[in-house]
N, C-alpha and C positions, 0 to 999 in steps of 0.2 A: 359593684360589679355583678351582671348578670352572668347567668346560666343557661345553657341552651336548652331547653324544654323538647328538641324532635329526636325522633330512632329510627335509626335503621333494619329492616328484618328485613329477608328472604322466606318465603313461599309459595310454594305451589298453586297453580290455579287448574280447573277445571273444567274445558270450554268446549261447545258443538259449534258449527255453522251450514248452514245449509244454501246453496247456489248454483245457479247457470252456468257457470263458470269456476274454475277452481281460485281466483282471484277471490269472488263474490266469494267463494265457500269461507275462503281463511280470513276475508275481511268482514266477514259477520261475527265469526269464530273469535276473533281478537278483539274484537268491539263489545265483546260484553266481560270482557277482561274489571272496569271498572265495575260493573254490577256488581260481579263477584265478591270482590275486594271488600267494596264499602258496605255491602249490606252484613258482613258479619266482623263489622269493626267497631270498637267502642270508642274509637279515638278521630280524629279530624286527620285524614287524607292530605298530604301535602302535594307527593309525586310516588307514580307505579312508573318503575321503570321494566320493560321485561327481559330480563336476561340470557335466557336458553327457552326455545319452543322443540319439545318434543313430539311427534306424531304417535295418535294411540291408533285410530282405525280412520282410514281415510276411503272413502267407496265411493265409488259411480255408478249412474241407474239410467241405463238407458230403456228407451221406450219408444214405440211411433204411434203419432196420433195423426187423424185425417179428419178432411172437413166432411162435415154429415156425411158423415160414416166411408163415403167411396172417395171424394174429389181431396186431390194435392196429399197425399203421405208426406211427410218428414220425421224424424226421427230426433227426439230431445233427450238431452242429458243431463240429470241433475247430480252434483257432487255433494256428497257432504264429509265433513271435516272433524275428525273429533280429536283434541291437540292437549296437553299439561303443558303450562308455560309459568315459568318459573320468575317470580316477579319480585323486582329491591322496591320496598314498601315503605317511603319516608313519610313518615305519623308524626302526630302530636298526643299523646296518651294524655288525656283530662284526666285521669286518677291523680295523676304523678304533680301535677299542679297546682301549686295552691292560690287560693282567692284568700285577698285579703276581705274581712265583712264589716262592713259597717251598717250601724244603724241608724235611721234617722227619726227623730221624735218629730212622730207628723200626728198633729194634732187637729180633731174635728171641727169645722166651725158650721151651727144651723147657717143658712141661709132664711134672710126672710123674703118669702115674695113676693107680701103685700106691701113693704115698705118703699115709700114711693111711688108707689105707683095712685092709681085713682078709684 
């Protein structure tokens, strides 16, 4: 009978995003949700589910730019997003695992490369 080798935790994550749109904002912001995770994990990634997303600072930047300098004003607005979203992180911890090892007795043989040939 086997054993099941994955775990579950909770954690926090830590995420910015920057956009046109407040859509753009949160959907960059959430999109690096994986970055986060798997670069300070020792273990194989199965599934990030996120749980709760809280808001830390959320701002808008508005501004008007024209073309060479006088023609057509409009006014743009960029959002950015800065959220902790709290993520169930199903792993596989490679410590916790063991390998079975075998060895194989691989033994050298010369080759010769004049044999046969002319």
């Amino acid at each position: 009978m086997t054993t099941a080798i994955n775990t579950t935790r909770e954690r926090t994550v830590r995420v910015t995003g920057k956009g046109e749109t407040k859509q753009k904002a949160f959907a960059q912001a959430l999109s690096q949700i994986q970055k986060q995770v798997v670069e300070n994990e020792d273990a194989v990634t199965l599934q990030i589910t996120p749980l709760q997303v809280t808001p830390v600072s959320l701002q808008s930047e508005t501004y008007r730019e024209r073309f060479l300098l006088f023609f057509f004003p409009r006014t743009r607005t960029t959002y950015h997003a800065t959220i902790d979203v709290l993520v169930a992180i199903n792993a596989i911890d490679l410590t916790q695992v063991p390998f079975e090892e075998k060895a194989k007795n691989a033994t050298w043989k010369p080759v010769d490369v004049l044999k046969g040939g002319k």
